[in-house]
C-alpha positions as CSV (number, residue, x, y, z in Angstrom):
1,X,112.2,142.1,97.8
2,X,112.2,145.6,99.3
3,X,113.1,148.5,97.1
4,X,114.5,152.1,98.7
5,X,115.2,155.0,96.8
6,X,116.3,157.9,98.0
7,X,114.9,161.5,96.6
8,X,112.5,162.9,94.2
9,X,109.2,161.2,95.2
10,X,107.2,159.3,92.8
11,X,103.5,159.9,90.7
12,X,102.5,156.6,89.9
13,X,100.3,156.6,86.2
14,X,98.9,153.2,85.4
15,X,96.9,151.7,88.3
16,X,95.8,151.7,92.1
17,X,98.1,149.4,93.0
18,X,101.2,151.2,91.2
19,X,100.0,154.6,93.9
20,X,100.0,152.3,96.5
21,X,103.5,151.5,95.5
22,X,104.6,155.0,94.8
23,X,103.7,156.6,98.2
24,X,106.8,154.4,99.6
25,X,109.1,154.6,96.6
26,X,111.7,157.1,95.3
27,X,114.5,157.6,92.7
28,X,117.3,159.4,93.3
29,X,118.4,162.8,91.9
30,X,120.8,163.0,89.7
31,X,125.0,162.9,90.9
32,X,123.0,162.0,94.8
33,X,125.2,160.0,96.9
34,X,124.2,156.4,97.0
35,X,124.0,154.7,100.4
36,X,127.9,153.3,101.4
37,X,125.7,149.5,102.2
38,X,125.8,148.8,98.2
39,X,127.4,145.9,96.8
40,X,130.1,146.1,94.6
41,X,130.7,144.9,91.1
42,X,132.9,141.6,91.0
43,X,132.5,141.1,86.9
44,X,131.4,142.1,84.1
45,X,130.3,139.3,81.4
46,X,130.1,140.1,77.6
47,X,127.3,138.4,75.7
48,X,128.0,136.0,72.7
49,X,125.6,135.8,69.8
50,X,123.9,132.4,69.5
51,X,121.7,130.4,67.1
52,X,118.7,129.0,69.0
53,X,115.4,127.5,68.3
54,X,114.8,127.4,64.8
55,X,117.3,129.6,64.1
56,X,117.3,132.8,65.6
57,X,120.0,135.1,67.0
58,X,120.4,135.6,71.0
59,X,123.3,136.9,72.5
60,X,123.5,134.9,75.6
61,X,126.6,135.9,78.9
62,X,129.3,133.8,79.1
63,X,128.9,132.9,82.9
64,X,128.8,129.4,84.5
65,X,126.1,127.8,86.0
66,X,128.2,127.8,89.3
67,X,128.5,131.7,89.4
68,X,125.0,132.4,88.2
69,X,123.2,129.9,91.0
70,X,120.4,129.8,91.2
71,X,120.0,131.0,87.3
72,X,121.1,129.1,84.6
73,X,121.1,131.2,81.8
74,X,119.8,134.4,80.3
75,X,119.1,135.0,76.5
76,X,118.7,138.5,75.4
77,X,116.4,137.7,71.6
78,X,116.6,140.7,69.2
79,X,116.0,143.3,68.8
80,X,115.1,141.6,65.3
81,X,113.1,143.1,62.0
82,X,111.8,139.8,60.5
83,X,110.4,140.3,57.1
84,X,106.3,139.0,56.3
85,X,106.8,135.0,56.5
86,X,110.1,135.1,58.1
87,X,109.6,135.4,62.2
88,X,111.6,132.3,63.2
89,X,110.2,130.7,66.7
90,X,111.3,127.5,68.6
91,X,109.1,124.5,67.5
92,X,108.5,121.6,69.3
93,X,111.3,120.6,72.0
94,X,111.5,119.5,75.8
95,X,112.6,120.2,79.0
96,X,113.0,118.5,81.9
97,X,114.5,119.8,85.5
98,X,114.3,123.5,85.3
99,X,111.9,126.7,85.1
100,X,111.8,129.3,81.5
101,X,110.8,132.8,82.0
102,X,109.8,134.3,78.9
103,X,109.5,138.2,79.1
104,X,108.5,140.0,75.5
105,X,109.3,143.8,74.9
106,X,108.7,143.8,71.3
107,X,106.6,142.0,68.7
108,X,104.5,138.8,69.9
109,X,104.8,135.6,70.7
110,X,102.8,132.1,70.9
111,X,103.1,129.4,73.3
112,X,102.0,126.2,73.7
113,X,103.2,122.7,75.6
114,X,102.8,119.1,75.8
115,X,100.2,120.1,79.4
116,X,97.8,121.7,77.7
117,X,99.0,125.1,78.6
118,X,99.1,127.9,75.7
119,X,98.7,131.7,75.4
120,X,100.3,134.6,73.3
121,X,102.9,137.0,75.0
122,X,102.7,140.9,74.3
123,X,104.9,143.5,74.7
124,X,105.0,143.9,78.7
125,X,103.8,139.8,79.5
126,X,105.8,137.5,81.0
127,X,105.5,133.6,81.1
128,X,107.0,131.3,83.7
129,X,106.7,127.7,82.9
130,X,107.7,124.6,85.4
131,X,109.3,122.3,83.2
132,X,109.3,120.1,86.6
133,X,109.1,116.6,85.4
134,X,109.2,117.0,81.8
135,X,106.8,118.9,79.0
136,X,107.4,119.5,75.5
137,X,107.4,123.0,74.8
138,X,106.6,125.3,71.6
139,X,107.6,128.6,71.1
140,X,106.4,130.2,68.1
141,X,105.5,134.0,66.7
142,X,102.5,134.9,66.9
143,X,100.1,134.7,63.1
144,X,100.1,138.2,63.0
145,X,104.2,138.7,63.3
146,X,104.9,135.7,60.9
147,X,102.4,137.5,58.6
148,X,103.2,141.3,58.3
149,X,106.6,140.5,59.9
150,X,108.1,142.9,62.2
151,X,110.3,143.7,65.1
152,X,111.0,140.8,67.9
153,X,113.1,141.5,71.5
154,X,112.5,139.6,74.6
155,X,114.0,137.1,76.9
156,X,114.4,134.2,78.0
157,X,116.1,133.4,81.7
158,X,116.2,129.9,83.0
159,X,115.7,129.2,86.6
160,X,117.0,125.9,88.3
161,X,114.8,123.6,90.1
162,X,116.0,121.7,93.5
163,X,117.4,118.4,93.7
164,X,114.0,118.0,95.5
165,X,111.9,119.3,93.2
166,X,113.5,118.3,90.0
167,X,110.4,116.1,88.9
168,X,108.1,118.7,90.2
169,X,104.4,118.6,88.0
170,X,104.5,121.2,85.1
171,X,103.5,124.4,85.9
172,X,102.2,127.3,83.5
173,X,101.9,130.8,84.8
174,X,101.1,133.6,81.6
175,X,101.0,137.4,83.2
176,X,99.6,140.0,81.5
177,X,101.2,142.7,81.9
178,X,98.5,145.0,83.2
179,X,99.1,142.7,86.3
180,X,102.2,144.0,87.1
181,X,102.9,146.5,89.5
182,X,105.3,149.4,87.3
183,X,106.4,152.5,89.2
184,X,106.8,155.4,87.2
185,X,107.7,159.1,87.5
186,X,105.7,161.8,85.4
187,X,108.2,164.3,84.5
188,X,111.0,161.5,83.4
189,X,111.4,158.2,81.4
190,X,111.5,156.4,85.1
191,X,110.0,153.3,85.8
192,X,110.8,150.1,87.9
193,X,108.5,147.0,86.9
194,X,108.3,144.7,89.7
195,X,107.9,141.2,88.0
196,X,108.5,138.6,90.8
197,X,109.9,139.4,94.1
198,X,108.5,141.6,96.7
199,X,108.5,145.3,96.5
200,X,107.9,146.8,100.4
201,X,104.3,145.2,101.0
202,X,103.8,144.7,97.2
203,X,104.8,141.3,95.2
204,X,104.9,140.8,92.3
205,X,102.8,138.4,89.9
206,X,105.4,135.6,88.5
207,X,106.6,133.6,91.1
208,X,108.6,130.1,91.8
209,X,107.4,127.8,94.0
210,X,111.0,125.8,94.5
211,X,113.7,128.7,94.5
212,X,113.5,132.4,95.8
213,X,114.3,134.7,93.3
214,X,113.1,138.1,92.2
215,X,113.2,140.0,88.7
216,X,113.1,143.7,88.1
217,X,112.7,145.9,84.9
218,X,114.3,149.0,85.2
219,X,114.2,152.0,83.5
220,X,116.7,154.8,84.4
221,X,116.1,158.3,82.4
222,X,119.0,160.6,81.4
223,X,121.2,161.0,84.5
224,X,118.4,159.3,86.7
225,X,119.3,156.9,89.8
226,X,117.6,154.4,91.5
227,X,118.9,152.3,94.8
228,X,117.0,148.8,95.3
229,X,117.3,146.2,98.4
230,X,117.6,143.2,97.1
231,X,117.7,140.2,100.0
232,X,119.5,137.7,98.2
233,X,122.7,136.2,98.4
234,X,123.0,136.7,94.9
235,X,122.5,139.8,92.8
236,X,122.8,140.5,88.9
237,X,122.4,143.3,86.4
238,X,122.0,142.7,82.4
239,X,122.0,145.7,80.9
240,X,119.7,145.8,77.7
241,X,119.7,149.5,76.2
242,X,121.6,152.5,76.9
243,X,124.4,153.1,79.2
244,X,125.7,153.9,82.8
245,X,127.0,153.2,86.5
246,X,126.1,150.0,88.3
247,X,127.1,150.4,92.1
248,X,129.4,152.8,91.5
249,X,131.1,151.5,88.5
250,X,130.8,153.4,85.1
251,X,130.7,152.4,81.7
252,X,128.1,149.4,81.6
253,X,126.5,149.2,78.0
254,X,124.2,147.2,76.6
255,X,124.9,143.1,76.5
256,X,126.4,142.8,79.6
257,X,125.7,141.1,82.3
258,X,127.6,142.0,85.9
259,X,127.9,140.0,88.4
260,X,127.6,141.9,92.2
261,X,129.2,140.7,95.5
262,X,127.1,138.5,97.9
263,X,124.6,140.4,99.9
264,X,126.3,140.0,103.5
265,X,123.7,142.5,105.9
266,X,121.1,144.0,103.1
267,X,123.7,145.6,100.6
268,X,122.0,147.4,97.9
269,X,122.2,147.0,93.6
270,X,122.5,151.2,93.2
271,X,121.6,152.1,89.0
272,X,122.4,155.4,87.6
273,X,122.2,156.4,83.8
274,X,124.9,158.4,82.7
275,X,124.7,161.9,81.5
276,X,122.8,162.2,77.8
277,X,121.7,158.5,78.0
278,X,119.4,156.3,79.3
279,X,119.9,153.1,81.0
280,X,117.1,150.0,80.9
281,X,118.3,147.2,83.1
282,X,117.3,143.5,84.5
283,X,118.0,143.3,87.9
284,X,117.8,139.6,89.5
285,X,118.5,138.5,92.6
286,X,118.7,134.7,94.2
287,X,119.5,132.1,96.7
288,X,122.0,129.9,95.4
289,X,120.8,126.1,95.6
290,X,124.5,124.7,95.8
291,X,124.0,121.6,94.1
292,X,125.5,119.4,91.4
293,X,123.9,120.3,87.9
294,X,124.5,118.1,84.8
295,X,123.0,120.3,82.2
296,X,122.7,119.0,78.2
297,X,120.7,121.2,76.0
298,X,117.4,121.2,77.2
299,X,117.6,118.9,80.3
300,X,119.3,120.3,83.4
301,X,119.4,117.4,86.4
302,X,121.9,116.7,88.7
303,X,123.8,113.6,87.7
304,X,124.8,112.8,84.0
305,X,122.5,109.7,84.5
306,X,119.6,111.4,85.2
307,X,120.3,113.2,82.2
308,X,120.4,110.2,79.9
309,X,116.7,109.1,82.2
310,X,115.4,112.0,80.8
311,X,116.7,111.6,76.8
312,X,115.3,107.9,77.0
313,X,111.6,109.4,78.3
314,X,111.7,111.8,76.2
315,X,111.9,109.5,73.0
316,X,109.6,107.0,74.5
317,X,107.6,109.6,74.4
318,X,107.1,110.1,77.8
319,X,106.8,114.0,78.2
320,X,103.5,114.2,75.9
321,X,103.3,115.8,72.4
322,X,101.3,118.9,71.0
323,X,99.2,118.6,68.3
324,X,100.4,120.4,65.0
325,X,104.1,119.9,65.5
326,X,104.5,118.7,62.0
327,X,103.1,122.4,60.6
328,X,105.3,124.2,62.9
329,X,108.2,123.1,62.0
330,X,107.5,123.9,58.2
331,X,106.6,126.7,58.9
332,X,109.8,127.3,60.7
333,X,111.8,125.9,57.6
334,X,110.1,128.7,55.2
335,X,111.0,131.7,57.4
336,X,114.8,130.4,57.6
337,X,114.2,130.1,54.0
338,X,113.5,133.5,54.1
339,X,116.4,134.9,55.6
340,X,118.7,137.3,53.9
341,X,122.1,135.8,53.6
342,X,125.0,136.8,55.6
């Protein structure tokens, strides 16, 4: 994925690689004319507030699987204050047929699966995990959170796999997030963190190996600008904090998710903060795969009867266990326990 901005030049502050990326890279000054090549904004989709996993809140857009090709869903967790013993995670529980991408801002979380895989996400990591032909999967928080409690936020987007690759081997990608390359500008609250995709000569770390796709973190200080080429056919913005313009139309705030018109000869996603706010954006781009999709909770295949396939393998056991389940789910029963009561 190829990202232009046009304007102030940028100092980058973490790494080599982030200079590399900096020489080629620039935001915008504020109330600069975007490029006339940027798409435009077909809809804007308000988020819904969920109970997942064990029990926590997500507020999740209302979009169909259809217009959010090759995506299936994004889930927007927190921000949350959990009290000591009350962090509530996602114990044991399969998937078949599609790709999670777990990306932490706040707190910490743990995660294991049926594979062998496991790790603990910081604030800045990212985990993207190939359900392929089946795993069980637990998502929990980490000792430390479930102990002192604290603040949670993160997400959780779900890629679909291929007809083709549907039954693909499980695949387990944790990225810390010193590995990925951010762009950042001294003076202002700028930054652009380029998770998967490519970024001029630059790619970044999480990748699919079934569906092209690309993920951006974007930070906009107040009044700040920022143009990016995404070559996709599809592009998206979920707006997480703050509040401002997405190609050229005002007033996007936090929880929503806008959908942008089909890249037709390089069209550009063009992000501006508005005045006295910031404005801290996904930006997601894709090439639709076109295909039927039977989806029922955590299985997403392409015929109903490949769905019911997958429910029977799963209770014969088929996609493995993980050791401990039994503890993880009481220890998800105490923090609901601990709740306050609404």
């Amino acid at each position: 994925v190829g990202v232009s901005f046009i304007g102030t030049p940028l100092t980058a502050l973490k790494n080599s690689k982030a200079a590399a990326i900096s020489r080629r890279f620039f935001f915008h000054r504020p109330m600069m004319r975007f490029s006339s090549a940027t798409r435009t904004v077909l809809k804007t989709i308000p988020t819904r507030r969920l109970r997942e996993g064990g029990g926590f809140i997500v507020r999740r857009p209302s979009i169909t699987p259809q217009d959010f090709d090759p995506f299936l869903m994004i889930d927007h967790l927190g921000p949350t204050t959990y009290p000591p013993g009350g962090a509530i995670g996602a114990p044991d529980h399969p998937h078949r047929g599609q790709e999670t991408v777990t990306y932490i801002l706040q707190g910490s979380m743990q995660h294991r699966d049926s594979a062998g895989h496991h790790g603990t996400l910081s604030p800045g990591d990212v985990q993207w995990m190939t359900a392929g032909r089946g795993v069980v999967h637990a998502e929990m928080p980490a000792d430390d959170v479930m102990r002192q409690g604290g603040t949670v936020e993160g997400f959780q987007l779900w890629v679909n796999l291929p007809r083709a690759h549907k039954l693909a081997p499980p695949r387990y990608q944790q990225i810390d997030k010193t590995l990925i390359p951010v762009v950042t500008r001294s003076e202002k609250m700028n930054e652009i963190r380029v998770i998967c995709g490519e970024a001029g000569d630059e790619k970044g770390p999480a990748e699919s190996e079934y569906t092209r796709a690309c993920l951006f973190d974007v930070r906009l200080g107040d009044g700040e600008a920022c143009e990016l080429a995404v070559p996709h056919t599809r592009a998206f913005v979920y707006v997480y904090a703050g509040e401002g313009a997405v190609c050229g139309t005002k007033g996007a705030v936090e929880g929503e998710l806008l959908l942008l018109s089909e890249s037709q000869s390089g069209e550009t996603v063009a992000l501006e903060a508005s005045s006295g706010q910031e404005l801290h954006a996904l930006v997601l781009g894709g090439d639709p795969h076109k295909e039927s999709i039977a989806w029922r909770g955590p299985f997403v295949m392409n015929t109903m009867d490949e769905i019911q396939r997958a429910i029977r393998d799963f209770h014969a056991g088929q996609l493995g266990q993980i050791p401990g389940a039994a503890e993880r789910f009481k220890a998800t029963r105490q923090a609901a326990a601990r709740q306050p009561q609404s």
